[in-house]
FIRO-410036 format. One record per residue: y negated, x, z negated of N, C-alpha, C in turn; residue in three letters. Coordinates in nm, 3 decimals. Layout:
N
r nc2: Y, nc1: X, nc3: Z, cac2: Y, cac1: X, cac3: Z, cc2: Y, cc1: X, cc3: Z, code: ALA
...
This chain:
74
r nc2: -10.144, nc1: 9.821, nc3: -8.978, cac2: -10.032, cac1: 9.852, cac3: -8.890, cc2: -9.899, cc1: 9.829, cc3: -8.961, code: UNK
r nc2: -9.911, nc1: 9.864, nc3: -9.074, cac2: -9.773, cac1: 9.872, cac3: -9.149, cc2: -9.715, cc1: 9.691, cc3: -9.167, code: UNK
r nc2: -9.798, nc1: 9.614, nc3: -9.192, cac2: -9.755, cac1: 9.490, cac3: -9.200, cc2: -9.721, cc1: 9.389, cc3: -9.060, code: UNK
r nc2: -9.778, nc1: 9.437, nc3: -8.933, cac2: -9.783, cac1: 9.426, cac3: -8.781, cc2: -9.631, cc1: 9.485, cc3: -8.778, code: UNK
r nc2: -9.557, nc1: 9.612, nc3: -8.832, cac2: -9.452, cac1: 9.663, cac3: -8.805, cc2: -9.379, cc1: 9.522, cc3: -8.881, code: UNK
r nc2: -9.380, nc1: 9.567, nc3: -8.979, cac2: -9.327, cac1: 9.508, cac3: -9.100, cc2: -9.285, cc1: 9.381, cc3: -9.028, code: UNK
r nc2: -9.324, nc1: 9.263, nc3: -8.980, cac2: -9.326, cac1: 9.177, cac3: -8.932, cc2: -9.296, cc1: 9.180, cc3: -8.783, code: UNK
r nc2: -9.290, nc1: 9.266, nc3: -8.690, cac2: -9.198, cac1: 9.283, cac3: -8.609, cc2: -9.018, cc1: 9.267, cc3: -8.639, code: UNK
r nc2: -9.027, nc1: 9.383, nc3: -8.715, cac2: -8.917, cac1: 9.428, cac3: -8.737, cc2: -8.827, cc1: 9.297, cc3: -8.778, code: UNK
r nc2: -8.889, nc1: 9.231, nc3: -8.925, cac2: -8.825, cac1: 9.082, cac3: -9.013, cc2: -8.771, cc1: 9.011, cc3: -8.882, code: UNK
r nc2: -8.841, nc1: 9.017, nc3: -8.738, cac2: -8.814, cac1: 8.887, cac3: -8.707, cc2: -8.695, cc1: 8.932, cc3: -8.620, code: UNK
r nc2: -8.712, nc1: 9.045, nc3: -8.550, cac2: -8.590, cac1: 9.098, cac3: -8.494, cc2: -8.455, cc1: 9.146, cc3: -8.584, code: UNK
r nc2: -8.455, nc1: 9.139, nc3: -8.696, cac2: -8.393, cac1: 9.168, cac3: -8.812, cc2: -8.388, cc1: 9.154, cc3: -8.930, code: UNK
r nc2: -8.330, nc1: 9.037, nc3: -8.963, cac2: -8.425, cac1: 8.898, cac3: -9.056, cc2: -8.270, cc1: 8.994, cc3: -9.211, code: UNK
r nc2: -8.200, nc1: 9.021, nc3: -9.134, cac2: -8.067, cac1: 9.029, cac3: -9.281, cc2: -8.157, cc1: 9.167, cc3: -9.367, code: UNK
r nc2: -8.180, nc1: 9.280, nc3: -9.259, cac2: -8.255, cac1: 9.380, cac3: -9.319, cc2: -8.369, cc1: 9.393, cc3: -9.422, code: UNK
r nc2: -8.361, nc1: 9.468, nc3: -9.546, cac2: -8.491, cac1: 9.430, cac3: -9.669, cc2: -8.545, cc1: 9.595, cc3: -9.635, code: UNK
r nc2: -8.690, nc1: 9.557, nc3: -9.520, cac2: -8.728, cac1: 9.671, cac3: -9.552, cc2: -8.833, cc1: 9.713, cc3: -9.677, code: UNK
r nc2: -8.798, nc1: 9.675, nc3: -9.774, cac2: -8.876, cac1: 9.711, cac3: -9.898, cc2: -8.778, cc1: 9.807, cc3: -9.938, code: UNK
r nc2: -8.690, nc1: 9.845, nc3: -9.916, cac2: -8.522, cac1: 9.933, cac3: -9.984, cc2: -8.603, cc1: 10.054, cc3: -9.946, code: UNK
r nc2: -8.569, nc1: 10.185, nc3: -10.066, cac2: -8.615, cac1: 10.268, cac3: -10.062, cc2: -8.519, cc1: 10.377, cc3: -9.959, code: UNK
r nc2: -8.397, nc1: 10.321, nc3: -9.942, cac2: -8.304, cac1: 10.358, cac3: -9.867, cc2: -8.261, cc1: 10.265, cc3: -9.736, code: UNK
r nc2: -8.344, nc1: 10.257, nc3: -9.640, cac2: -8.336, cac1: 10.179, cac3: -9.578, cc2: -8.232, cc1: 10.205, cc3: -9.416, code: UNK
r nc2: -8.251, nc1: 10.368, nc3: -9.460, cac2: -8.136, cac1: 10.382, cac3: -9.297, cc2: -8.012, cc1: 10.378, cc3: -9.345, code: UNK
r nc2: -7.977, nc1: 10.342, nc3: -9.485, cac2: -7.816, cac1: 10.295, cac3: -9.531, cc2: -7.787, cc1: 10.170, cc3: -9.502, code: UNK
r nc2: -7.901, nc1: 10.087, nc3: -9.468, cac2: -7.850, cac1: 9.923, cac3: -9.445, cc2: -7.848, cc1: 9.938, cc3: -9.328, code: UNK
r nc2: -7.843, nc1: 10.027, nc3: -9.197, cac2: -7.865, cac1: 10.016, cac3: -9.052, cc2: -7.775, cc1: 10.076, cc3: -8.999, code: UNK
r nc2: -7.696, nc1: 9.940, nc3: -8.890, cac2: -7.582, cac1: 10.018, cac3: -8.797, cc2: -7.642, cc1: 10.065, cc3: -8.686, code: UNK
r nc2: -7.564, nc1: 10.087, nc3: -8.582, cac2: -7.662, cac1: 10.170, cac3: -8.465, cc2: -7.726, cc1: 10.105, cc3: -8.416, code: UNK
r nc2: -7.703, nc1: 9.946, nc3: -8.364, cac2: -7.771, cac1: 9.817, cac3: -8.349, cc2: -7.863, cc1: 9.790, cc3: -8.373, code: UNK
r nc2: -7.914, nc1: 9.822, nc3: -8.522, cac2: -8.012, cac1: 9.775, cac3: -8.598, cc2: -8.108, cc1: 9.939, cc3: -8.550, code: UNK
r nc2: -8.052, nc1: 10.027, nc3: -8.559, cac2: -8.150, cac1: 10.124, cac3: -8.548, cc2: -8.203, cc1: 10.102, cc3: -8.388, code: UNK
r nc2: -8.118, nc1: 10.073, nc3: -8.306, cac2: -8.172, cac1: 10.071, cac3: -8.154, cc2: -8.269, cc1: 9.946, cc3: -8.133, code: UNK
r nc2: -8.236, nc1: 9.867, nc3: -8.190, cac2: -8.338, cac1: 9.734, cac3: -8.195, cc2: -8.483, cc1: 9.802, cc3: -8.238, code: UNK
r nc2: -8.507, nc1: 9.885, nc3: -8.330, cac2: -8.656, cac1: 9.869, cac3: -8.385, cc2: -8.682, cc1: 10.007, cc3: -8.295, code: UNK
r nc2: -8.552, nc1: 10.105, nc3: -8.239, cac2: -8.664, cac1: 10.201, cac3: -8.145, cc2: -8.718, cc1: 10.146, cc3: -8.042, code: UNK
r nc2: -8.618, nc1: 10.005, nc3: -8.002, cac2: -8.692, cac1: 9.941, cac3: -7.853, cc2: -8.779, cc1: 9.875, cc3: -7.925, code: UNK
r nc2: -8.810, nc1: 9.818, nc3: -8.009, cac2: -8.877, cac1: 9.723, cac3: -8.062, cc2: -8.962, cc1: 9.770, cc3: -8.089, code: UNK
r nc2: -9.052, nc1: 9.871, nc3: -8.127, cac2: -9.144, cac1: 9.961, cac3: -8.110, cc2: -9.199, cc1: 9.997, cc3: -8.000, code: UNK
r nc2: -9.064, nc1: 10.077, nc3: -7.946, cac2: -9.114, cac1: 10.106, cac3: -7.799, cc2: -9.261, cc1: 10.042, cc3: -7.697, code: UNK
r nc2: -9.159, nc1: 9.907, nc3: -7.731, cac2: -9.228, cac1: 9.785, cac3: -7.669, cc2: -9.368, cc1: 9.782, cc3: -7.689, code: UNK
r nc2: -9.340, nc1: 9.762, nc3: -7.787, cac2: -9.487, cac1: 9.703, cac3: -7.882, cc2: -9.632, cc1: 9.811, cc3: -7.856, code: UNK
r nc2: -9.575, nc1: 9.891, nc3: -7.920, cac2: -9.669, cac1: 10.011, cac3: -7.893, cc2: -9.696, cc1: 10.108, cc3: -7.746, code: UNK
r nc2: -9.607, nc1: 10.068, nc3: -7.655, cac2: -9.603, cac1: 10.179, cac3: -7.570, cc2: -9.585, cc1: 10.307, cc3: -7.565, code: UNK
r nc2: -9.494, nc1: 10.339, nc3: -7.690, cac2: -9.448, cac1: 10.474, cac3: -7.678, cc2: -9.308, cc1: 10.485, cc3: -7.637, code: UNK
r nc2: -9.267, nc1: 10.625, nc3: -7.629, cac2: -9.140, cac1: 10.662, cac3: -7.577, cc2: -9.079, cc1: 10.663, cc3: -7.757, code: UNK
r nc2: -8.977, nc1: 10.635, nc3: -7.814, cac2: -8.892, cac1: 10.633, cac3: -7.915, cc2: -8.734, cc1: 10.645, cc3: -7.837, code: UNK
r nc2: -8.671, nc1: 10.784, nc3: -7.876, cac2: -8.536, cac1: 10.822, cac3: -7.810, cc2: -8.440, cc1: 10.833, cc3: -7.962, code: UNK
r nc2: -8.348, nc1: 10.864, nc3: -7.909, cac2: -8.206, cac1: 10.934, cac3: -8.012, cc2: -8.252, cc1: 10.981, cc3: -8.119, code: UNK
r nc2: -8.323, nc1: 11.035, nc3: -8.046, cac2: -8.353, cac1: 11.227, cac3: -8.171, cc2: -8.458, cc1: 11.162, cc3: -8.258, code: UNK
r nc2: -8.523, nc1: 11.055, nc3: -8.202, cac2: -8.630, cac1: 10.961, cac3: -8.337, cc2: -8.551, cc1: 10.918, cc3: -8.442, code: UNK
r nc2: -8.399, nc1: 10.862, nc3: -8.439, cac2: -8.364, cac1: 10.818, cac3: -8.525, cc2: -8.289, cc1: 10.886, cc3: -8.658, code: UNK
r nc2: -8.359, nc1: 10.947, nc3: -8.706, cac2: -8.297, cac1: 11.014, cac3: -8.840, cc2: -8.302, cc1: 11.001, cc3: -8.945, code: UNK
r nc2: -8.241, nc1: 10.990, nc3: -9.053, cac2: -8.279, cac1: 10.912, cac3: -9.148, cc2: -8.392, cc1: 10.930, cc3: -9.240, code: UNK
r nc2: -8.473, nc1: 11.083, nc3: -9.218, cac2: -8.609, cac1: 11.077, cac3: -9.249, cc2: -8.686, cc1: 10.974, cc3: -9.178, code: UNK
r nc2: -8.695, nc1: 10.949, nc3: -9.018, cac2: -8.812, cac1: 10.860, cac3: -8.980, cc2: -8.777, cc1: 10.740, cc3: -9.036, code: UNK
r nc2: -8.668, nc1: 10.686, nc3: -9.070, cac2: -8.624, cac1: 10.560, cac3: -9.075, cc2: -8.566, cc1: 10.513, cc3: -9.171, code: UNK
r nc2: -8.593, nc1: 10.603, nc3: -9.330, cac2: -8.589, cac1: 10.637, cac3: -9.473, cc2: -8.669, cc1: 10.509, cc3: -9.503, code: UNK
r nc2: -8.747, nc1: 10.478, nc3: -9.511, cac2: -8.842, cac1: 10.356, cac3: -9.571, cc2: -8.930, cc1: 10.262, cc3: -9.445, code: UNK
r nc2: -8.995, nc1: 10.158, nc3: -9.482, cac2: -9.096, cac1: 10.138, cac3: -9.388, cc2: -9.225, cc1: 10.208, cc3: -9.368, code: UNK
r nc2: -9.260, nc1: 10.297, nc3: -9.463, cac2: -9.364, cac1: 10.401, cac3: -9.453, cc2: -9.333, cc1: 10.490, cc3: -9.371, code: UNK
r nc2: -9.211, nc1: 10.541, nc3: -9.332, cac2: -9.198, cac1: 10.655, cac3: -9.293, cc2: -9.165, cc1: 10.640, cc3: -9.132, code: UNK
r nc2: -9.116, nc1: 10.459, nc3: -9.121, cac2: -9.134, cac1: 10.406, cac3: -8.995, cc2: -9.252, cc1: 10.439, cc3: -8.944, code: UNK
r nc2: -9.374, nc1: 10.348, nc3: -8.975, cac2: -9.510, cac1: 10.340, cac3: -8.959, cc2: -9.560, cc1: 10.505, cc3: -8.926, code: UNK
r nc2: -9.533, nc1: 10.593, nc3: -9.016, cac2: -9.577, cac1: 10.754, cac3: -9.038, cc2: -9.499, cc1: 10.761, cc3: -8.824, code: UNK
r nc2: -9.384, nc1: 10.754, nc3: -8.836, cac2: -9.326, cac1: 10.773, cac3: -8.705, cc2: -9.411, cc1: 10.728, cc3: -8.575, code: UNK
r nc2: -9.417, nc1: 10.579, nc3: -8.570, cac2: -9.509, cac1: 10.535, cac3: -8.499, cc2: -9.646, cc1: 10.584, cc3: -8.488, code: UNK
r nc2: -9.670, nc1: 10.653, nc3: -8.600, cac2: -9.864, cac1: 10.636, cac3: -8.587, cc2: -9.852, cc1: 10.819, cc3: -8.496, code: UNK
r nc2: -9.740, nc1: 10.906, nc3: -8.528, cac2: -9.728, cac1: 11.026, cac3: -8.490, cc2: -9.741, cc1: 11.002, cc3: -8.323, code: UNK
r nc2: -9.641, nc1: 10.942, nc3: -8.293, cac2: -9.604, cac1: 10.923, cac3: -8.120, cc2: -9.724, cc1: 10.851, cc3: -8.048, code: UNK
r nc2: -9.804, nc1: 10.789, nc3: -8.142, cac2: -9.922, cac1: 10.736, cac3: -8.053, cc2: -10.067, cc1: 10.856, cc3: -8.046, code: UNK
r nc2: -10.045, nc1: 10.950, nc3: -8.144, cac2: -10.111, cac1: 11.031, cac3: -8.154, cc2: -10.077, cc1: 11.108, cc3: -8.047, code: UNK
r nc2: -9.958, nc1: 11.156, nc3: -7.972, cac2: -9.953, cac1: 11.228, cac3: -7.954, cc2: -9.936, cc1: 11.199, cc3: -7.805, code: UNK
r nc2: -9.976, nc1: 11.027, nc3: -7.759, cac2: -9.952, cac1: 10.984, cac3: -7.659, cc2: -10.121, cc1: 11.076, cc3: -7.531, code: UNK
């Protein structure tokens, strides 16, 4: 899953290095709304506002950790 994200994300957001251990410092609101729809999509979950904090969106692990929660809980 993590490399399925991983590769979502690159293509919708090719400037972004999500290998950065600090990754919601490289993200304007743009970039953060792109990968909640961009998820959204993908997975069929609901991803809102209150998803985006800089814990879920701290690394690409903690992306993936986000995603795998909301499908659990679908």
């Amino acid at each position: 899953m993590k490399e399925k994200i991983r590769e979502l994300l690159e293509n919708v957001l090719p400037l972004v290095d999500f290998d950065s251990e600090f990754l919601f410092s490289e993200l304007d609101s743009l970039g953060v709304t792109t990968i909640l729809m961009t998820l959204s999509d993908e997975y069929g979950i609901k991803l809102e506002a209150q998803d985006a904090t800089p814990k879920n969106l701290k690394t690409l692990d903690s992306i993936v950790a986000m995603v795998e929660k909301k499908l659990s809980e679908k």
